[in-house]
C-alpha atoms as one frame of an Amber mdcrd trajectory, in Angstrom:
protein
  41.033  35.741 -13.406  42.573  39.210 -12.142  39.346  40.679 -13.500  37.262
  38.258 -11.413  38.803  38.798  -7.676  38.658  41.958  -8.555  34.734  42.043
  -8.809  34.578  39.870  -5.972  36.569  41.945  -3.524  34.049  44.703  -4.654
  31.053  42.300  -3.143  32.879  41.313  -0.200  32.063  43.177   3.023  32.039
  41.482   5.546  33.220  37.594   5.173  32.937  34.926   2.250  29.792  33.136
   1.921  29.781  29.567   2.169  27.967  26.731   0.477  26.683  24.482   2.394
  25.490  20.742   1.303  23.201  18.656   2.073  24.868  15.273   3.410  23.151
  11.733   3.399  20.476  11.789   5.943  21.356   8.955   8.794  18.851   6.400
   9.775  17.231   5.804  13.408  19.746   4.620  15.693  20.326   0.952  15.196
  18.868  -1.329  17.435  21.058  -3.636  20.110  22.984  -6.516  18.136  21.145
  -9.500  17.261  21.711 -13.229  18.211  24.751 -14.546  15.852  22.109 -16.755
  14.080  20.158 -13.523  12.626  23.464 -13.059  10.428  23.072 -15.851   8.481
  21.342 -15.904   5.214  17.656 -16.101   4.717  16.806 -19.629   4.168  14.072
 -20.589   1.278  10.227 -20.039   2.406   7.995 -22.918   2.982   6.828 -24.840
   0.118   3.555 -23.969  -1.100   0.818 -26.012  -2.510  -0.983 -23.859  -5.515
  -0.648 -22.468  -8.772   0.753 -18.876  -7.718   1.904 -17.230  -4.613   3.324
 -14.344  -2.978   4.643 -12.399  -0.110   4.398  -9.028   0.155   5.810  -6.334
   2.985   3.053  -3.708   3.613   5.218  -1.031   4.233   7.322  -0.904   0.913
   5.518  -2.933  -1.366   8.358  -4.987  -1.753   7.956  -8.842  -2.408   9.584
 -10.881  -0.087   9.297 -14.292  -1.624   6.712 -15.742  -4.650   6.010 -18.244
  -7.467   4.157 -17.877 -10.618   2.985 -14.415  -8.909   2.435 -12.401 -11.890
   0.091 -15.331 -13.640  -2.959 -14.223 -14.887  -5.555 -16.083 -12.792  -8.876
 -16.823 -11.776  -8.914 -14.688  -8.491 -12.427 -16.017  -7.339 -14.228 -14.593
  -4.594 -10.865 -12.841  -3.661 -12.669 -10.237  -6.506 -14.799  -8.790  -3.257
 -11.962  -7.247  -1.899 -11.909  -4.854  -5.340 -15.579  -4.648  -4.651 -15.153
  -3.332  -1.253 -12.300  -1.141  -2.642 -13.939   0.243  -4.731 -17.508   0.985
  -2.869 -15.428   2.407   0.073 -13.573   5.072  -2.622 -17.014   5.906  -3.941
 -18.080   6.964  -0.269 -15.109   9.132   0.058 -16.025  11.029  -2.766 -19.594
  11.392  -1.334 -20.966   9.296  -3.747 -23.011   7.215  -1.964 -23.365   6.589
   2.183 -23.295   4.016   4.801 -26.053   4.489   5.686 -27.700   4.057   2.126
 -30.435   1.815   1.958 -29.568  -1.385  -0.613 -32.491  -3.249  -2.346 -31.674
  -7.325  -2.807 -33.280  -7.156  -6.278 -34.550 -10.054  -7.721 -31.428 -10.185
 -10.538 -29.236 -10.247  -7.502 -31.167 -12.908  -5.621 -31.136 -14.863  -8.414
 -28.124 -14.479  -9.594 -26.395 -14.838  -6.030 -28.896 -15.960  -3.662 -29.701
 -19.243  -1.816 -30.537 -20.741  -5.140 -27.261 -20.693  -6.843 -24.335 -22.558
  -6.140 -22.468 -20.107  -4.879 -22.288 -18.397  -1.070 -25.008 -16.072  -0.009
 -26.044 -13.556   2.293 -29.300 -13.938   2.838 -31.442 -10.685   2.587 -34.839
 -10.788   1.477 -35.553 -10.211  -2.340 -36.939  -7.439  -3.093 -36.209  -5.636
   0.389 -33.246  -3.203   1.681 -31.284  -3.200   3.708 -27.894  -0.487   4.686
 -25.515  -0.301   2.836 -22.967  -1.226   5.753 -25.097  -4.371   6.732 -24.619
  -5.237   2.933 -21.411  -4.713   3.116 -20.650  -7.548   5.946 -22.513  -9.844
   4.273 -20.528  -9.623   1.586 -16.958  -9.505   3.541 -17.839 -11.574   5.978
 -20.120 -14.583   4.339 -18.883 -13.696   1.100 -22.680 -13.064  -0.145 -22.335
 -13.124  -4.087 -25.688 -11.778  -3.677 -24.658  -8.854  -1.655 -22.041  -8.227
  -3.752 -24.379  -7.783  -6.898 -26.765  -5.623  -5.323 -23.912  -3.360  -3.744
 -22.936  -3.006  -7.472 -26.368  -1.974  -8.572 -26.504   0.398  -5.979 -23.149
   2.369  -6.538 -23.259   2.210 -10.445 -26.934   1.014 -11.839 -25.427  -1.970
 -12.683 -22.976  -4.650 -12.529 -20.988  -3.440 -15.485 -20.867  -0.284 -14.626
 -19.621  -1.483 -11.478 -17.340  -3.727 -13.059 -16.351  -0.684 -15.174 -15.059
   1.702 -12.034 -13.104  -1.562 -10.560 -10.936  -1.735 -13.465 -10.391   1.761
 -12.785  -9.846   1.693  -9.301  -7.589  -0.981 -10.311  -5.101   1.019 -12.802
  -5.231   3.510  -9.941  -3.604   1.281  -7.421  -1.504  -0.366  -9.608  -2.838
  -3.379 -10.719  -1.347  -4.182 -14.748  -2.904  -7.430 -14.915  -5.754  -7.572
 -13.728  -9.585  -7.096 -15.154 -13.046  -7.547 -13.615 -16.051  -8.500 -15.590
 -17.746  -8.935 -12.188 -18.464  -8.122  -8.909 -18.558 -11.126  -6.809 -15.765
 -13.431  -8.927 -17.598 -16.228 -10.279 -16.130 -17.194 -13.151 -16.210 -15.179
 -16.967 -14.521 -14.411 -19.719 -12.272 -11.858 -19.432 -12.100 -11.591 -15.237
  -8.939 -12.461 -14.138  -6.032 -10.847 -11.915  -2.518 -12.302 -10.431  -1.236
 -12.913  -6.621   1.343 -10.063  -6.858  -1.958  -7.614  -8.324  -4.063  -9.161
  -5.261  -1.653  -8.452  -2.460  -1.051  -4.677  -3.971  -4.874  -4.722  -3.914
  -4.843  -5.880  -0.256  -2.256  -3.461   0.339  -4.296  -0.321  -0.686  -7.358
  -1.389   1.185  -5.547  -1.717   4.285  -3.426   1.814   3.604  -6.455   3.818
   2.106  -9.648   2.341   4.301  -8.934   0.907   7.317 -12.607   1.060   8.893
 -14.159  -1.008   5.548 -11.266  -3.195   6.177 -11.807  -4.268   9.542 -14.957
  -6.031   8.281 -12.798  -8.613   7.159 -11.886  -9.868  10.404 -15.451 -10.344
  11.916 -15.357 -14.016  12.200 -19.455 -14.158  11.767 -22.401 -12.606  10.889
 -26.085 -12.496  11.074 -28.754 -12.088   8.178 -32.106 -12.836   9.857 -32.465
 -16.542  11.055 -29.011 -16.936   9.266 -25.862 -16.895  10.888 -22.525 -17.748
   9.219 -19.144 -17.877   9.792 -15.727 -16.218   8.237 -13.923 -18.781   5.647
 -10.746 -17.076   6.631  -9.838 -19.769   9.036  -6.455 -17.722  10.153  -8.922
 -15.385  12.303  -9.021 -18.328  14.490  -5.783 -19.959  14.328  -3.695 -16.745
  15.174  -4.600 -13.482  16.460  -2.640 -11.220  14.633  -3.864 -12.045  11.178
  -7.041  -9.690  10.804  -8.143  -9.919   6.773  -8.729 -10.280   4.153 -10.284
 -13.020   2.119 -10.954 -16.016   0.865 -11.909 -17.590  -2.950 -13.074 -20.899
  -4.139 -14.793 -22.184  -7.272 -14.271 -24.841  -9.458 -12.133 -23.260 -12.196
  -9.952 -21.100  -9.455  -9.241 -23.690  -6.525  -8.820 -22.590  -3.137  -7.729
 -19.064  -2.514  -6.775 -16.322   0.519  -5.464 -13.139   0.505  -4.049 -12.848
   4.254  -2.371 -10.373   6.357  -1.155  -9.996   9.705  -0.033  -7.240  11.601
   3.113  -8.320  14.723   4.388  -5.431  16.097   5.439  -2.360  13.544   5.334
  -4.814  10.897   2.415  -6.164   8.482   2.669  -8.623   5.830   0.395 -10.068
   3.368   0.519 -12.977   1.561  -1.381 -14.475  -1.583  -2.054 -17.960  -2.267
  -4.218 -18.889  -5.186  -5.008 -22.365  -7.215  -4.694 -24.540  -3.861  -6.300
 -27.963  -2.834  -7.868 -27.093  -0.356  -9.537 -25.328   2.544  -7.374 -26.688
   4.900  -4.228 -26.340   2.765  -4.671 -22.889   1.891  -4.796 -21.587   5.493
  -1.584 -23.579   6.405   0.606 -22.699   3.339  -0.686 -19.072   4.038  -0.293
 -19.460   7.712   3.544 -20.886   7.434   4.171 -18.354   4.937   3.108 -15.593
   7.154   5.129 -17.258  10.141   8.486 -17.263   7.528   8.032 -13.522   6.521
   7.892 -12.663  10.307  10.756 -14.497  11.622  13.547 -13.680   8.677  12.626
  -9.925   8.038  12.111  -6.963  10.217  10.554  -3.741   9.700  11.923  -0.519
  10.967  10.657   3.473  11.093  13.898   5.268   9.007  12.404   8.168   9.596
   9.545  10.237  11.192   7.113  12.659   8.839   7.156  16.176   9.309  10.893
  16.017  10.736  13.965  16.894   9.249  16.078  15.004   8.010  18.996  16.816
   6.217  19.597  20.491   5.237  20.255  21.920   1.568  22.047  26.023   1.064
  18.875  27.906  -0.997  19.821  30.631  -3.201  17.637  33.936  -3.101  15.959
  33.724  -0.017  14.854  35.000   3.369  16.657  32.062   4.773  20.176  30.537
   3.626  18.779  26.832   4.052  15.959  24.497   3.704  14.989  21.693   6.065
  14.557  18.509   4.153  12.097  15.338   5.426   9.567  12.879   4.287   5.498
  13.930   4.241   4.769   9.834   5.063   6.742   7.838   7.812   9.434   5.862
   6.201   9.217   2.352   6.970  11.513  -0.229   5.567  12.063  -3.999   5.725
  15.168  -6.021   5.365  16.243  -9.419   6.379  17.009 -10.239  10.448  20.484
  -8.566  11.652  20.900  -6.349   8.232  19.889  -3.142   9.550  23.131  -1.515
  10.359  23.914  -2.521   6.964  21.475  -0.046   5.194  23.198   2.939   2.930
  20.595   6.169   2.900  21.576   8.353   0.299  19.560  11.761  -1.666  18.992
  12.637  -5.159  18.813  16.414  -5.155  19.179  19.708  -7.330  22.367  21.489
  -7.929  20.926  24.354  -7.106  17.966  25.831  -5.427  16.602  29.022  -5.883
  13.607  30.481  -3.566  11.121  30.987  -3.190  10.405  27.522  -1.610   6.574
  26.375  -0.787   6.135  23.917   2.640   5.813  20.558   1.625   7.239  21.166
  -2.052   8.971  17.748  -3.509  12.830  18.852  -2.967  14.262  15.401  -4.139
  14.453  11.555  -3.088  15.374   9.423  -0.074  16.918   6.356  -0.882  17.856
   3.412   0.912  19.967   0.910  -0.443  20.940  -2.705   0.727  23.361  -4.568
  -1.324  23.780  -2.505  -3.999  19.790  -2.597  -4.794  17.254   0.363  -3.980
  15.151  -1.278  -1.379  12.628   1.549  -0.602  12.712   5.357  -1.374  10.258
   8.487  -0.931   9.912  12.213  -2.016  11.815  14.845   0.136   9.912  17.729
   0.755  10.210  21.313   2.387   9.618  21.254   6.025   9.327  24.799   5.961
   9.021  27.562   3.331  11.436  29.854   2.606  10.260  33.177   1.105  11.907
  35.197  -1.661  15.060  37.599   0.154  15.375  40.927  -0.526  16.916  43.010
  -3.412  20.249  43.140  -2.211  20.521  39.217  -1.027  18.928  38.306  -4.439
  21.826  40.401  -6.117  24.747  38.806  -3.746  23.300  35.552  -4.575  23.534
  36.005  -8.227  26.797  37.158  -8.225  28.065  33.837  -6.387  25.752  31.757
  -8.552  27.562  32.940 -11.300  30.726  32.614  -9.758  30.620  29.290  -8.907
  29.172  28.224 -12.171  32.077  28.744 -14.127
């Protein structure tokens, strides 16, 4: 030990360096107290008529309430919304256009046209037409027809198509789930679950908002044609804006909804109903529940710091921590001052130190339970120090090691 403050009085000069840690990082301000009946405890969401069902908080991910919600299920026409998913990822990578011109060929006509049971777009056989207008038809009047000839378009053919969905898919998230098809009429093999559909709905909304916003047109023209949304939310309440319906014989009644109040979206999945009519209420009241009994709230800003952590070796003693993506997070009515932040980080850090390099994790806990986290990055870099500061900082590396 003698030996030891011995070297160290040899290193200090001036002072004692300190160490200094990185504390918990504090959320936004709280907002003013709530009414005394926001304390209370979340009481049971409606009761739903279907075979499966969920509620889902855009921001997190998290679901808020469900049933059966990881069946494997017909998903119906609810299967456009992967088809729109996946055409609008294909664009981004410059694979094909919007303004690409679509032929209706006759396997899609007759597959998915006027003939067939199913819903229909409308353009000609044998004709194009953009890929945008296409697009609508499909979103909007749920054109099996349009969704075929989409497929052909972006991958020669429909199992091709099928082939990138199911890879889109395991992208996003979606375990159970597989697509035979484009347009969701029923086969062997095509299937998907209410909690895979609203992470699906989730990603469209995140990852393409401008293909999304089809979804809310409440009609649309093909030539002499002109047909309305099924989505009958768009015109029972103004704040739901997507996504889609489903219906065939071996599915029931289906929508995929979401609504945006405020800050806060949710989305909700309700598959195997009765009806028209009862889908849009169960989906409706379920919607109204989420939005009453939970709140979202912005933890924390991106690009901002957050919390500081001592670096070893560099220019710079510290590193500011923060998030790359705002940090959102949703919790029951009057919980909020009850939320715990806390970081997962490295002993030690040694520079240099890129901008934007993954540090360590945010996470916010309620309860006991990790209710939403994110990667802590470098707000700014820290370059390499010089010979001398490199040396100093070995020596207390090593000192404090033992």
């Amino acid at each position: 030990m003698k030996a030891r403050l011995a070297l160290a009085a040899a290193f200090l000069v001036t002072s004692t360096l300190g160490v200094a840690l990185a504390q918990s990082p504090a959320p936004a301000a709280a907002p003013a107290p709530r009414p005394a009946s926001d304390a209370l405890p979340v009481p049971p969401p409606p009761k739903i008529t279907g075979t499966a069902w969920v509620l889902v908080d855009f921001a997190s991910g998290n679901v808020l309430a469900g049933e059966n919600y990881d069946t494997r299920l017909e998903p119906a026409s609810i299967t456009k919304v992967m088809t729109s998913y996946t055409i609008a990822a294909e664009i981004a990578g410059g694979k094909v256009k919007h303004t690409d011109q679509v032929m209706m060929s006759e396997n899609a006509w007759r597959t998915g046209g006027a003939a067939t049971e199913g819903s229909y777009s409308g353009f000609e056989v044998n004709k194009t037409a953009p890929l945008e207008q296409m697009e609508k038809g499909m979103a909007v009047q749920s054109g099996n027809d349009a969704a075929i000839a989409l497929a052909e378009h972006v991958a020669g053919s429909e199992d091709a198509f099928a082939a990138l969905m199911n890879a889109y898919a395991a992208r996003i998230g979606m375990k159970n789930s597989h697509f035979v098809n484009a347009h969701g009429l029923s086969a062997e093999g095509h299937y998907s679950t209410a909690h895979d559909l609203a992470m699906l709905g989730r990603a469209f909304v995140r990852d393409y908002p401008e293909t999304y916003a089809y979804n809310k047109i409440k009609e649309f023209t093909v030539g002499p044609i002109t047909q309305p949304n099924r989505n009958l939310l768009l015109w029972r309440d103004p704040t739901v804006d997507g996504i889609k319906t489903g219906h065939h014989s071996g599915a029931g009644y289906c929508l995929m909804a979401s609504a945006k109040r405020g800050d806060q979206r949710l989305i909700s999945v309700v598959m195997g109903s009765t009806s028209e009519a009862q889908r849009a209420t169960d989906s409706l009241a379920l919607l109204n529940w989420g939005f009453r009994f939970f709140e979202t709230h912005k933890l924390y800003d991106a690009g901002k710091a957050i919390a500081k952590q001592k670096i070893w070796k560099g220019a710079a003693d510290e590193v500011q921590l923060g998030v790359a993506q705002p940090m959102l997070v949703t919790v029951p009515r009057g919980r909020y001052a009850q939320l715990k932040p806390s970081m997962d980080l490295p002993k030690t850090l040694v520079a240099p130190i890129a901008k934007g390099q993954k540090i360590g994790t945010v996470k916010v806990m309620l309860d006991g339970k990790v209710i939403a986290q994110r990667p802590l990055v470098a707000i700014n870099a820290v370059e390499a120090g010089g010979f001398f500061k490199r040396l100093w900082d070995e020596f207390w590396m090593w000192w404090e090691s033992d």
